[in-house]
C-alpha positions as CSV (number, residue, x, y, z in Angstrom):
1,X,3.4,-3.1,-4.8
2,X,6.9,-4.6,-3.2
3,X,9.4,-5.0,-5.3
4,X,13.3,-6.3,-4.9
5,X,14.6,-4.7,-7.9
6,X,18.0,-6.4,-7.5
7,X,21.0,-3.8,-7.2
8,X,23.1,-3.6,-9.7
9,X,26.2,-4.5,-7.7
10,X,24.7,-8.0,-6.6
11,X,24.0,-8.6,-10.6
12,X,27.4,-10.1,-11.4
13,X,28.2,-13.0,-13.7
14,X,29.7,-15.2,-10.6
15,X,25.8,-15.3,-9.2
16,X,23.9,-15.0,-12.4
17,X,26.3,-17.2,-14.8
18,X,23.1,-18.1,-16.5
19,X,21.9,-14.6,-17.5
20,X,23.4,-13.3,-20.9
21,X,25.9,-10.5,-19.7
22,X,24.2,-7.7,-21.4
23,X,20.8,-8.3,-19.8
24,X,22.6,-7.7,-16.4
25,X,24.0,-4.7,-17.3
26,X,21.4,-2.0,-15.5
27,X,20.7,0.2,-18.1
28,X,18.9,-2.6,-19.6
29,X,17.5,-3.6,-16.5
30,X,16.1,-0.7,-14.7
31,X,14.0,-0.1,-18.4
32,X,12.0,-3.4,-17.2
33,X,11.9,-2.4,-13.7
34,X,10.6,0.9,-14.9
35,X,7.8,-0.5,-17.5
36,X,6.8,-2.9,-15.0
37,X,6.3,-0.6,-12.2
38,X,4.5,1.9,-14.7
39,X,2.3,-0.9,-16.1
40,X,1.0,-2.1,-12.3
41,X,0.7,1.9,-11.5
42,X,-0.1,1.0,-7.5
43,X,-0.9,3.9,-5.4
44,X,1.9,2.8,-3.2
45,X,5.3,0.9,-4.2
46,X,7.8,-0.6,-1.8
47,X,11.4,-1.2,-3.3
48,X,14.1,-3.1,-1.9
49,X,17.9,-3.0,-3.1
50,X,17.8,0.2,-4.5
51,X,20.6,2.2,-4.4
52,X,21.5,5.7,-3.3
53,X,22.5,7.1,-6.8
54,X,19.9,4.8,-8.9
55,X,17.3,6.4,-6.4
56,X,17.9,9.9,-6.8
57,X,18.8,10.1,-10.4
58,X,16.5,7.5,-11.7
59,X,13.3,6.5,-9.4
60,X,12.4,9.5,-8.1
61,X,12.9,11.5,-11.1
62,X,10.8,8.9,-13.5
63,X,8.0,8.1,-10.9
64,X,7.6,12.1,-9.7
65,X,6.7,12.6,-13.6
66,X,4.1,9.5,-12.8
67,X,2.8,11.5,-9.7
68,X,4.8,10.0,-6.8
69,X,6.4,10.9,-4.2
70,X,8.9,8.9,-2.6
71,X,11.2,8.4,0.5
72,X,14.3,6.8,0.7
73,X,17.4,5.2,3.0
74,X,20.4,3.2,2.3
75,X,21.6,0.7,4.9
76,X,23.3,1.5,7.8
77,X,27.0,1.2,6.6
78,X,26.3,4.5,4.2
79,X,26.9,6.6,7.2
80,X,30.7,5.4,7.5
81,X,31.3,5.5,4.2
82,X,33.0,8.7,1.9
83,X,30.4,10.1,-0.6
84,X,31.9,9.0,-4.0
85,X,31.3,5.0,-2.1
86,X,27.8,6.2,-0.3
87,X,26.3,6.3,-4.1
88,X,26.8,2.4,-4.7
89,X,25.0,1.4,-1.1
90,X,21.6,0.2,-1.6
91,X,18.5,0.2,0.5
92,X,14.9,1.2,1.0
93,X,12.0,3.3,-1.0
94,X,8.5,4.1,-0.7
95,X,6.9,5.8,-2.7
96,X,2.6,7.0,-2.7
97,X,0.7,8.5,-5.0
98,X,0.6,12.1,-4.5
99,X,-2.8,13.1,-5.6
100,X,-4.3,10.3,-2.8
101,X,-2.0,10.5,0.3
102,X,0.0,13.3,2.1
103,X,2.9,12.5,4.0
104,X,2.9,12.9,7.5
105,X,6.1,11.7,9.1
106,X,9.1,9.6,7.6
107,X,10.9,7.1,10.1
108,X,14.5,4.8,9.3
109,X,14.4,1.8,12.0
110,X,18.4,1.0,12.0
111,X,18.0,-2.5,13.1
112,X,22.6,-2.1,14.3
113,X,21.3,0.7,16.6
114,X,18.7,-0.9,18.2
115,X,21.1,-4.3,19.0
116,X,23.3,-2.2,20.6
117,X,21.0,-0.2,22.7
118,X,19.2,-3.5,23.7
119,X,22.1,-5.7,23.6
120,X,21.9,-5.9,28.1
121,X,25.6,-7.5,27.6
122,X,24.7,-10.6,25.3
123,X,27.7,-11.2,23.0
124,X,25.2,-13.0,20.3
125,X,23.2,-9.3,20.5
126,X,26.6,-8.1,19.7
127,X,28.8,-10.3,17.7
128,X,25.5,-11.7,15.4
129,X,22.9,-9.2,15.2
130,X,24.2,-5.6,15.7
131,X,26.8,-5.8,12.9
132,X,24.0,-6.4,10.3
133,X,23.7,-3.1,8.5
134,X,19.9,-3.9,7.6
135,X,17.0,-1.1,7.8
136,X,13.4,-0.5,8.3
137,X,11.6,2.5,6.4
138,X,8.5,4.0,7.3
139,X,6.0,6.6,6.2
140,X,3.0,7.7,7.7
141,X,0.1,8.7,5.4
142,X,-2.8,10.1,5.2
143,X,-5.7,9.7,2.4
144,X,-6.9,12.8,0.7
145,X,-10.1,11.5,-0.5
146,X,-13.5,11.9,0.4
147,X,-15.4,8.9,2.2
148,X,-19.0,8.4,3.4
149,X,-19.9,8.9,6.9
150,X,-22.4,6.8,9.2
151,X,-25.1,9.2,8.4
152,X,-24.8,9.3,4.9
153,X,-23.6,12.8,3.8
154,X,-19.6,12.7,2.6
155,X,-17.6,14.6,4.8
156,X,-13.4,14.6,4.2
157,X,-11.8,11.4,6.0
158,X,-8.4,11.7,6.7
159,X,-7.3,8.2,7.2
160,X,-4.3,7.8,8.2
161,X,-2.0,4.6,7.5
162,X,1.8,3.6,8.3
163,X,3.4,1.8,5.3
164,X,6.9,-0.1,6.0
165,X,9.1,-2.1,4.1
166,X,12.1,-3.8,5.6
167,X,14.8,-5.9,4.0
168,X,16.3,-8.6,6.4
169,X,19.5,-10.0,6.7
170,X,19.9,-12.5,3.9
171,X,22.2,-15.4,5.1
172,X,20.2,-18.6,6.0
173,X,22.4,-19.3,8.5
174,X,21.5,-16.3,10.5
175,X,18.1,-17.0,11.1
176,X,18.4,-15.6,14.5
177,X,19.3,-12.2,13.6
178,X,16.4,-12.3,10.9
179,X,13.8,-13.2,13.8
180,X,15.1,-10.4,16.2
181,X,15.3,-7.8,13.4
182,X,11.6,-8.5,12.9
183,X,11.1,-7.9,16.6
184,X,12.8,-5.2,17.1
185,X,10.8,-3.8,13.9
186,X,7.5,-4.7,15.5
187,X,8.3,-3.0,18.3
188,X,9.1,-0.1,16.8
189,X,6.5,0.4,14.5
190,X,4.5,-0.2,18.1
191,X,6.6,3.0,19.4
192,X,5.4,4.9,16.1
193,X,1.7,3.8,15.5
194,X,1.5,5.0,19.3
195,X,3.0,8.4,19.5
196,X,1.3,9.0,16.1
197,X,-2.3,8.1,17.5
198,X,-1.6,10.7,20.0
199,X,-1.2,13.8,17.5
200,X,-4.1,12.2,15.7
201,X,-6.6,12.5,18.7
202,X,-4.9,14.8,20.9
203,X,-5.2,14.3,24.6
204,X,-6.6,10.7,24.3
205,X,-5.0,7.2,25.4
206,X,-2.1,6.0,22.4
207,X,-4.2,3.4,20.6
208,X,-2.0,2.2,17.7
209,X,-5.4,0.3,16.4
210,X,-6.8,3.8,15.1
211,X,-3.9,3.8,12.3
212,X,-4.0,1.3,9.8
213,X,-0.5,-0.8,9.0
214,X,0.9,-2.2,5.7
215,X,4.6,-4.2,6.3
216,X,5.7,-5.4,3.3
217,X,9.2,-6.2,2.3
218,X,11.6,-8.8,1.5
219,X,11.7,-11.0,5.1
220,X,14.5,-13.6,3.2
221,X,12.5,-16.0,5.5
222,X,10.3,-18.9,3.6
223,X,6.6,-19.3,5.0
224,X,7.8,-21.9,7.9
225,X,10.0,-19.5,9.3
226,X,9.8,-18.1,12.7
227,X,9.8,-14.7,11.5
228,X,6.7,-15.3,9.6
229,X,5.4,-17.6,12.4
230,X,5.5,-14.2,14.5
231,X,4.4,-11.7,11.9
232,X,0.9,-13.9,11.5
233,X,0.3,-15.4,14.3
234,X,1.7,-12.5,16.8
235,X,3.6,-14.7,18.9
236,X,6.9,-17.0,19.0
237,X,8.3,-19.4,21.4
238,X,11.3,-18.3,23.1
239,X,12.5,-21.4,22.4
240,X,12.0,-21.4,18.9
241,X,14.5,-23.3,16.5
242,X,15.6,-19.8,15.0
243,X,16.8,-18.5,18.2
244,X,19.2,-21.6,18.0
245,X,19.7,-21.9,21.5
246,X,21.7,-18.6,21.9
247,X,21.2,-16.8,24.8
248,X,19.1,-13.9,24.0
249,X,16.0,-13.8,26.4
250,X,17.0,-11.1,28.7
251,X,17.7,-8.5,25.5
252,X,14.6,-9.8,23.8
253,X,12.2,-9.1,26.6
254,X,13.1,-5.5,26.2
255,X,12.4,-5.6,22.2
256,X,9.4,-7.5,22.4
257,X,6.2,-8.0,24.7
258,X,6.6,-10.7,26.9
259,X,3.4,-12.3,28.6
260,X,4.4,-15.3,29.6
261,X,7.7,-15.8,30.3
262,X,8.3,-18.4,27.1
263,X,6.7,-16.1,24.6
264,X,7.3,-13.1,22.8
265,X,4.4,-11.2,21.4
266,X,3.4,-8.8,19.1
267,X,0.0,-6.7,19.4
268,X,-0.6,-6.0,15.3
269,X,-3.6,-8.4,13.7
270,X,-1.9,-8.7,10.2
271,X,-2.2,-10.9,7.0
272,X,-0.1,-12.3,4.3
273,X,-1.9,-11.1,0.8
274,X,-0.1,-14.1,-0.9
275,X,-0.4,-18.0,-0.3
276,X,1.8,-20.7,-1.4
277,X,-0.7,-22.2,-3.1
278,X,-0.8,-18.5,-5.1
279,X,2.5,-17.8,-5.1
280,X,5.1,-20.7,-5.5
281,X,8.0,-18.6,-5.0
282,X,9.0,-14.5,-5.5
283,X,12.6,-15.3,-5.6
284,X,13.6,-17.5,-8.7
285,X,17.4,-18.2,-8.8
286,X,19.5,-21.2,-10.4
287,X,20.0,-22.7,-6.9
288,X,17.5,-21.0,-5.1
289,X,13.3,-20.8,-5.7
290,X,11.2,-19.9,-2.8
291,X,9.2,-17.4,-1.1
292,X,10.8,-14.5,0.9
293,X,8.8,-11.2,-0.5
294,X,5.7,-10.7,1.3
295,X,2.7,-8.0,2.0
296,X,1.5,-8.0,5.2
297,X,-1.9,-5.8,6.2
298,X,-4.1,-5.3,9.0
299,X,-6.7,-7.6,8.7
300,X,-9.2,-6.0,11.2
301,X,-9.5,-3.3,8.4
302,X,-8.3,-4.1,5.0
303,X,-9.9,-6.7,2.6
304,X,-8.1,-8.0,-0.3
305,X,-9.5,-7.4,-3.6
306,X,-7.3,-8.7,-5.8
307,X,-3.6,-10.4,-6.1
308,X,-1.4,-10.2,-9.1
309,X,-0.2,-14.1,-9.6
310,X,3.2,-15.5,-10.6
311,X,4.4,-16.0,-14.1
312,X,3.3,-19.1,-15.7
313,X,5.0,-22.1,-15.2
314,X,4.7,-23.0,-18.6
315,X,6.8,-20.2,-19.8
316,X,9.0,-21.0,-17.6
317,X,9.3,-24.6,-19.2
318,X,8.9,-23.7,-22.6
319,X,11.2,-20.8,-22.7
320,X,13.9,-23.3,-20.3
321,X,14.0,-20.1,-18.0
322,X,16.2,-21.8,-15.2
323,X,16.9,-18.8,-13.0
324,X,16.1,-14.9,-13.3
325,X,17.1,-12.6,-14.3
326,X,16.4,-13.1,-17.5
327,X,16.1,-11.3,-20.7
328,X,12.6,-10.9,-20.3
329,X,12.5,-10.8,-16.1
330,X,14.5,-7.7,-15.0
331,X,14.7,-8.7,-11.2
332,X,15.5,-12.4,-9.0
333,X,12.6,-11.3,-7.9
334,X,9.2,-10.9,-8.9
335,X,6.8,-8.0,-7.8
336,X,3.9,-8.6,-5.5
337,X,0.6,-6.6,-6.0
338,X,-2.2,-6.8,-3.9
339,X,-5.5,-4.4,-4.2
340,X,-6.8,-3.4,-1.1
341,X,-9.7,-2.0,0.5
342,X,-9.7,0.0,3.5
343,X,-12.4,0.4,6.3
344,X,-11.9,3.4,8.2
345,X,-10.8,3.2,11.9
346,X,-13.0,4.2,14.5
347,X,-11.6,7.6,15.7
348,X,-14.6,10.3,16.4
349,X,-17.9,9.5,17.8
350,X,-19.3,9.2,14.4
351,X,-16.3,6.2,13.5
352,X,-14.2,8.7,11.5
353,X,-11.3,10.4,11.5
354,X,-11.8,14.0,11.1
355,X,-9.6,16.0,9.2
356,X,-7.8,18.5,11.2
């Protein structure tokens, strides 16, 4: 599940005019956020624009008593802030089901940092991207259940997967800094799916392939985008529109694989669980309807079995529902589902992972 549950600072009457005041207020909303991720009960939950206080005395508290565990990180600007303000600053959480998956590792990708290590002099690196508090949160997993090997007699598989959300820099003017924080995230869930391989299978070559991935998050980037160009397809054009003809090749060829010298690459194999022609949009505003929510899986070795859809048009229509929230639609946005099936990555001679 990924799920922009819409911060309560950002629910104010001078965006949401069209919401009736008291189904703004949070304690009215976080009831629907609650039911609804209790009704879709996934085994693991992305959240976006959660924040600090509603995730410690809210979230974790009401999905441990469900059986999750969770992780969580506000954005970057938390850190400057005194601790009566930190409360208020939203960010990211992940949460698993603690009776399938054991955590391994957690990992915060600061997307500020990484500009200004990488920024190689380029005053766009500096003055655009790096003062975008915006943040990447990862766990590393690994499945607790039983799974049949090649000869036919279960044995314990310890599968290990890496499950990230991200929320991107909102502003559609900045679609530069969206596309380079979606590098620089690549590349560093590269770095981790690497290293991790390594404690995985000790003494062999890093093979991020052995782990599986799951990126989901909200990208605020439609599905013509080159930040979705590059998740899918694993390469963008260093001339892309996005980059708007700022100077930033010398700092991106150290955030991103560079083959040829025009393109930027990428070395995941993933897929979008959703379509347009599924989902018409997953944000649903007065002035704004589109798609910027997405799940993303490695498509070597998951298989989609199943998609939650969008809310009927109809009601939409019937109901004259011309923005969320809503009475009825706690969030902007709506929550993606997806069921998935994984096939185990070849890691021993027999094509399993052995527990160790």
């Amino acid at each position: 599940m990924c799920y922009n549950v819409l911060s309560d600072k950002y629910a104010t009457r001078q965006m949401y005019g069209y919401c009736p005041s008291w189904a703004l207020e949070w304690e009215y909303r976080k009831k629907g956020i609650l039911d609804e991720i209790r009704h879709y009960a996934a085994d693991l939950i992305s959240l976006q624009e959660v924040e600090t206080d509603q995730f410690y005395n809210f979230f974790l508290p009401e999905l441990k008593m469900e059986g999750y565990e969770g992780i969580f990180s506000p954005k970057s600007r938390a850190k400057t802030m005194a601790e009566n303000d930190r409360k208020y600053v939203d960010g990211c959480a992940i949460f698993y089901r603690a009776a399938k998956f054991t955590k391994v590792k957690e990992y915060l990708v600061e997307f500020n940092q990484l500009a200004m290590a990488n920024a190689e002099g380029s005053d766009n690196m500096l003055n655009r991207v790096m003062p975008k508090d915006n943040i990447g949160l990862a766990v590393l997993l690994r499945t607790k259940e039983a799974a049949w090997d090649n000869v036919n007699s279960v044995t314990q598989v310890s599968q290990p997967i890496l499950v990230c959300t991200a929320h991107l820099h909102w502003d559609p003017e900045f679609c530069d800094v969206k596309l380079i924080q979606t590098m620089m995230l690549s590349q560093e869930l590269k770095n981790i799916l690497e290293q991790a391989s390594q404690s995985f299978r000790p003494g062999h070559k890093p093979d991020a392939s052995q782990i599986q991935l799951l990126l989901c998050g909200d990208f605020n980037s439609l599905p013509d985008s080159g930040v979705i160009e590059f998740l899918t397809s694993g390469k963008v054009s260093a001339s892309h529109r996005d980059f708007k003809d700022l100077a930033y090749k010398s700092c991106l060829q150290k955030i991103a694989f560079c083959e040829k010298s025009n393109e930027f690459l990428h070395p995941f194999k993933l897929a979008s669980a959703y379509s347009e022609d599924i989902m018409p949009y997953t944000n649903y505003t007065f002035d704004f309807k589109g798609i910027i929510d997405y799940i993303f899986y490695s498509k070597q070795t998951m298989i989609p079995l199943g998609l939650l859809g969008p809310l009927s048009s109809d009601w939409f229509r019937d109901h004259k529902v011309v923005g969320c929230p809503h009475p009825h639609v706690p969030s902007d946005h709506f929550p993606l589902l997806v069921e998935l099936e994984m096939q185990p990555t070849v890691g021993t001679s027999n094509g399993m992972i052995s527990r160790r």
